[in-house]
C-alpha positions in Angstrom: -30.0 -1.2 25.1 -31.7 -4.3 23.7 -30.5 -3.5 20.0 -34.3 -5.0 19.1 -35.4 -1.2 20.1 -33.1 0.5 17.6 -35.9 -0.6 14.8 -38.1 1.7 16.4 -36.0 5.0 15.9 -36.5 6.4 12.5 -33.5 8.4 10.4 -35.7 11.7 9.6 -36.6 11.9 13.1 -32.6 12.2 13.8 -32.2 14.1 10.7 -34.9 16.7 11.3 -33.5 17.2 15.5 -30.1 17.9 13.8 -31.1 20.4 11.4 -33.0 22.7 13.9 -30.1 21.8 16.2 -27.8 22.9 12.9 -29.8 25.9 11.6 -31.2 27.3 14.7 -35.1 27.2 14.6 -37.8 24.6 13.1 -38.2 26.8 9.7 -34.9 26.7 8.7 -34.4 22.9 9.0 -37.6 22.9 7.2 -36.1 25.0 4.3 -32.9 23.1 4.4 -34.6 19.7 4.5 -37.1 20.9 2.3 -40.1 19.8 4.2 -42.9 21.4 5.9 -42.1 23.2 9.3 -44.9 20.7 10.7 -43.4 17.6 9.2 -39.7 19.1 10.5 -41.6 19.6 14.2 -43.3 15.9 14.3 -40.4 14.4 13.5 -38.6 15.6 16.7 -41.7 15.5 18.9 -41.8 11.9 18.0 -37.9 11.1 19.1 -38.3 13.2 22.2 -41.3 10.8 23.2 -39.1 7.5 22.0 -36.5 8.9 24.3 -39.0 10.3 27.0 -36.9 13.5 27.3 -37.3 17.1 26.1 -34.8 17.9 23.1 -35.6 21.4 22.4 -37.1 24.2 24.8 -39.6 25.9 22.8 -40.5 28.4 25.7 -37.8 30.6 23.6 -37.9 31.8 19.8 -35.8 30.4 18.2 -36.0 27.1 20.0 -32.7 26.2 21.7 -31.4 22.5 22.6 -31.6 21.6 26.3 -28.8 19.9 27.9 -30.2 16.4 26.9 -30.5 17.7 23.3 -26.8 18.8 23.6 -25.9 15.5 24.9 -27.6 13.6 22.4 -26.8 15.8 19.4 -22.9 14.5 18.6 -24.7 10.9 18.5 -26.7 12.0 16.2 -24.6 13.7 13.8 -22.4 10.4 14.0 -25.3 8.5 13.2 -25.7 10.4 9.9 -22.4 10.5 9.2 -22.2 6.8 8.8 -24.9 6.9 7.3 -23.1 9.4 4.4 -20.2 7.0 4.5 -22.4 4.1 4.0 -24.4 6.1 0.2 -20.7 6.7 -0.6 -19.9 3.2 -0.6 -23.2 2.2 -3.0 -23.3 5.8 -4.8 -20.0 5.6 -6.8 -17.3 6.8 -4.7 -14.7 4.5 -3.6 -13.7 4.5 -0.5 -12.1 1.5 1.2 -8.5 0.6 3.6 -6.4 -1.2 1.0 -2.9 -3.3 2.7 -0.6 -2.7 0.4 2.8 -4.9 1.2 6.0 -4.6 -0.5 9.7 -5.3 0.3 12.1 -2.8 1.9 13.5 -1.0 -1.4 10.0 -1.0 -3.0 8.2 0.1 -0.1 10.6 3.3 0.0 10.6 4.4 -3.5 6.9 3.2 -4.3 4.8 3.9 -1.0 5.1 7.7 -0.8 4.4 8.3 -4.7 1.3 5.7 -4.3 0.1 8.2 -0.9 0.7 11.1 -2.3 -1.1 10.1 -6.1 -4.0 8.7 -4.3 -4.9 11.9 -2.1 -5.6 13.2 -5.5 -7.7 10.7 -7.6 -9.4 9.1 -4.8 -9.4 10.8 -1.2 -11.6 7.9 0.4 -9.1 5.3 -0.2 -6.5 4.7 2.7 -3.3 2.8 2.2 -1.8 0.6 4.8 1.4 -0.4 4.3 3.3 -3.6 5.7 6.7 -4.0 4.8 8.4 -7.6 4.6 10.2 -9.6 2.5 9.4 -11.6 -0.8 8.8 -15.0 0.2 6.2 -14.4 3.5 4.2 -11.2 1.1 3.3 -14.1 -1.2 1.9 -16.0 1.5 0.2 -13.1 2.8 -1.6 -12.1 -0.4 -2.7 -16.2 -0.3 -4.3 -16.2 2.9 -5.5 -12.8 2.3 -4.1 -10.9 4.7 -2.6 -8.3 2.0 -5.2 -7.0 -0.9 -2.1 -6.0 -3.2 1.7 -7.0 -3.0 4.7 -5.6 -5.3 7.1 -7.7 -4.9 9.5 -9.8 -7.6 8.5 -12.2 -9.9 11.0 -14.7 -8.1 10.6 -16.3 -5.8 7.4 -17.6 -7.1 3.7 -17.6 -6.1 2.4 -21.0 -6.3 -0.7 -20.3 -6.1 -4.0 -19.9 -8.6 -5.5 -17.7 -6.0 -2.8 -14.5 -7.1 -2.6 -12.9 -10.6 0.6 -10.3 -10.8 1.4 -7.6 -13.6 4.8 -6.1 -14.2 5.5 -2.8 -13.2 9.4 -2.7 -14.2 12.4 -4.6 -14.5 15.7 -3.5 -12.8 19.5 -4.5 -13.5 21.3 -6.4 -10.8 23.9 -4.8 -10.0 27.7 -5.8 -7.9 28.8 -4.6 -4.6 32.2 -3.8 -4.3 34.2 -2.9 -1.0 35.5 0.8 -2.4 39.3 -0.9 -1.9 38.7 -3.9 -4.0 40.2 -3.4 -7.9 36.9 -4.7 -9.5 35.5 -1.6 -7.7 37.2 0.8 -10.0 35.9 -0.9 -13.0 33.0 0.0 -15.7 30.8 -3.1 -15.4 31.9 -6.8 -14.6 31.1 -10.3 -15.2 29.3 -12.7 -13.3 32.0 -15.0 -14.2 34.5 -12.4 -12.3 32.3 -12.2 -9.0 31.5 -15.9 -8.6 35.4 -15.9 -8.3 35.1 -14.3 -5.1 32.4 -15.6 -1.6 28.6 -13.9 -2.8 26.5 -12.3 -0.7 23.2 -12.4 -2.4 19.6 -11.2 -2.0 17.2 -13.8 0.4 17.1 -15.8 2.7 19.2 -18.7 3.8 16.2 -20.7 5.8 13.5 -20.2 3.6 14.0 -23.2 1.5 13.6 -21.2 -1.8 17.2 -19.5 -2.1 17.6 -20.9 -5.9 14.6 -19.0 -7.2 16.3 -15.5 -6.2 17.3 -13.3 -8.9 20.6 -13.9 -8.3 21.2 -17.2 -7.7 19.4 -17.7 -11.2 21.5 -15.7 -13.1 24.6 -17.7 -11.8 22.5 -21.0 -12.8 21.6 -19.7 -16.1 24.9 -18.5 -16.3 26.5 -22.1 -15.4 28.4 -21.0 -12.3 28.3 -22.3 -8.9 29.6 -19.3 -6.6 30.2 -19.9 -2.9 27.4 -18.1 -0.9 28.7 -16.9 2.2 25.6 -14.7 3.2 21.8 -13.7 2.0 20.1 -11.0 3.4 16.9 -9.2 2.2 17.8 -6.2 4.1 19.9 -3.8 1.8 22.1 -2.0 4.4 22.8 -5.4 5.7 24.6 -6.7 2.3 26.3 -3.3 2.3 27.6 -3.5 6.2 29.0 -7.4 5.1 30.8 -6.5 2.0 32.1 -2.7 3.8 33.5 -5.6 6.2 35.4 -7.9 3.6 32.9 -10.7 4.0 32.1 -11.0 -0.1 31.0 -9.1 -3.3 27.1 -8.0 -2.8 25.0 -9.1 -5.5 21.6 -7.3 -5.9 19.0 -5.3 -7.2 19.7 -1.8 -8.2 16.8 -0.1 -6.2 18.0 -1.5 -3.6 21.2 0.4 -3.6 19.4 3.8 -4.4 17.4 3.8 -1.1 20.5 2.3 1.0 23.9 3.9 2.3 26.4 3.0 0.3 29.9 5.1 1.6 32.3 2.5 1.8 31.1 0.7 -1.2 31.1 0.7 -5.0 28.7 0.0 -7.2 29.3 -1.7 -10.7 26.9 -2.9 -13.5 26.9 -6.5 -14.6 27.5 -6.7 -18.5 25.6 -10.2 -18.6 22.8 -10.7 -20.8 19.5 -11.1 -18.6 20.4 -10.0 -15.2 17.7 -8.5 -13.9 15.4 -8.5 -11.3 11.3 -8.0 -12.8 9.2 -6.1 -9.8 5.2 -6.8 -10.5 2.1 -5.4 -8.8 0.4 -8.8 -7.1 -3.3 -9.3 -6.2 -5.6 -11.7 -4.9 -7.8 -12.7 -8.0 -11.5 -14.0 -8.3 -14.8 -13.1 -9.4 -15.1 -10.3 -6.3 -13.1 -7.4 -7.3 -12.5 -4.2 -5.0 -13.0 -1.0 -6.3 -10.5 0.2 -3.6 -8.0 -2.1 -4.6 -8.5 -1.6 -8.6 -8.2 1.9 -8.1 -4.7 1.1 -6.0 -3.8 -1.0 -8.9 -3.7 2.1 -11.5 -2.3 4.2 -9.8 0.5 2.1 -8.5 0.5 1.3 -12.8 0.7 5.2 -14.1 3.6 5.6 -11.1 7.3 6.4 -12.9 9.5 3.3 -12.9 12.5 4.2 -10.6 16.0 5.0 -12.2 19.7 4.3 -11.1 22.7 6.3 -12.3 24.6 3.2 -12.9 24.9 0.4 -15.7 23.4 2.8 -19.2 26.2 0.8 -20.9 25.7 -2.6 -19.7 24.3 -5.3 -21.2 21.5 -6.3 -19.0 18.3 -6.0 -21.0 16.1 -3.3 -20.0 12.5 -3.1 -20.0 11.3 0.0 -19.2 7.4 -0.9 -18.4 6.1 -4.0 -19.1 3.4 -3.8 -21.7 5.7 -0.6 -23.6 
């Protein structure tokens, strides 16, 4: 069809053939439409001569569809069904696909709460999630093939295209083999695992491994640990220290979404070991009401917990903003 003849259809011509298709005679799509039965009758007259077919037999009270009228008919209800989609995007409801990334351990703990909150305060709004890790989200959210990231503040965004927000701020936390003595301890010191070959959250090729959590609180710390391994993959650094390969050195939610038989986990008494998670988006004069709504309810979400470290001395923010 030469999409030039589409101008010529009209939308109460469809409207009016699917409510006596609907309702079962030309008076009650008249009553439903609230039009006059001659109005309701001209209107599919005038598509059936567009379409040079016969819609509706009228030989029969109540008029009943003939088999190109049944043909046509789920066309037409998809036509005004768009059409409804189309007033709900410019009538106040928001509506929208939002691709949400996040890294492995956030993605677990965050993505279900985020589904499930969302099916509640707005229905229309479908999340896509696409998992990666912290480095390549940023670069997504950049080019803008993410709408929202939560991801750490480190490894930085050097962009002025992204704006971020903190959503919570998690303890690092050591990975002992279960055999090792430090295992059996309360809470250690950084000083004590840089002692021993680290394997610490990243990774080794991206050319940003000193702006990891980690390998800043050994800096800030003034200690210059041998890294044997970095993995952003949780169950990895837990398979490599199980194996003897190094004390694990990570983020606690990491540990809570992870298997960790074999292993122990203990807090790190230093002052400032933590890793700050924040909620990243693309920012500019266009805002989404998709992703805004995303945004708040990713922001009323509880902040995870871990069992471990209620004595240590990281410093703890519970919510930024609090």
């Amino acid at each position: 069809m030469d999409i030039g003849s589409v101008y010529h259809y009209r939308i109460d011509w469809i409207a009016s053939f699917v409510a006596v298709a609907h309702h079962g005679g030309f008076s009650a799509a008249a009553k439903a439409l609230y039009r006059s039965q001659p109005r309701v009758s001209s209107h599919v007259a005038e598509l059936e001569r567009l379409l040079g077919t016969r819609l509706l037999d009228r030989s029969v009270q109540p008029a009943v569809l003939t088999p190109e009228g049944r043909g046509l008919l789920p066309h037409a209800e998809e036509i005004l069904r768009r059409l409804n989609v189309l007033a709900d995007l410019t009538g106040g409801t928001i509506s929208g696909q939002v691709r949400l990334g996040a890294y492995p351990s956030a993605a677990s703990y965050l993505y279900p709460l985020a589904v499930r909150a969302l099916r509640i305060s707005h229905p229309q709004v479908r999340l896509v999630l696409r998992e990666g890790p912290s480095v390549a989200l940023g670069t997504d959210l950049v080019s803008g093939d993410l709408d929202l990231a939560i991801r750490p503040l480190h490894p930085l965004v050097n962009s002025d295209l992204v704006a971020s927000r903190v959503l919570w701020r998690e303890p690092l936390v050591a990975v002992f083999r279960a055999d090792h003595p430090l295992a059996r301890t309360g809470s250690v010191r950084l000083a004590q695992t840089a002692m021993l070959p680290v394997i610490s959250i990243g990774e080794s090729g991206e050319g940003q491994a000193r702006q990891y959590e980690t390998n800043l609180a050994f800096a800030n710390a003034g200690l210059n640990p041998v890294i044997a391994a970095q993995t952003n993959q949780p169950q990895t650094l837990i398979s490599l220290v199980r194996h003897g390969l190094g004390v694990g050195i990570t983020n606690s939610l990491a540990m809570t979404t992870a298997n960790t038989e074999g292993v122990a986990l203990v807090p790190i008494s230093d002052p400032q070991c933590e890793r700050a998670v924040a909620a990243w988006w693309r920012a500019g004069p266009v805002v989404s009401p998709a992703v805004e709504a995303v945004r708040e309810v990713i922001g009323r979400l509880p902040m995870p917990q871990w069992p471990w470290g209620e004595e240590a001395g990281c410093e703890r923010t519970a919510r930024a903003g609090r």
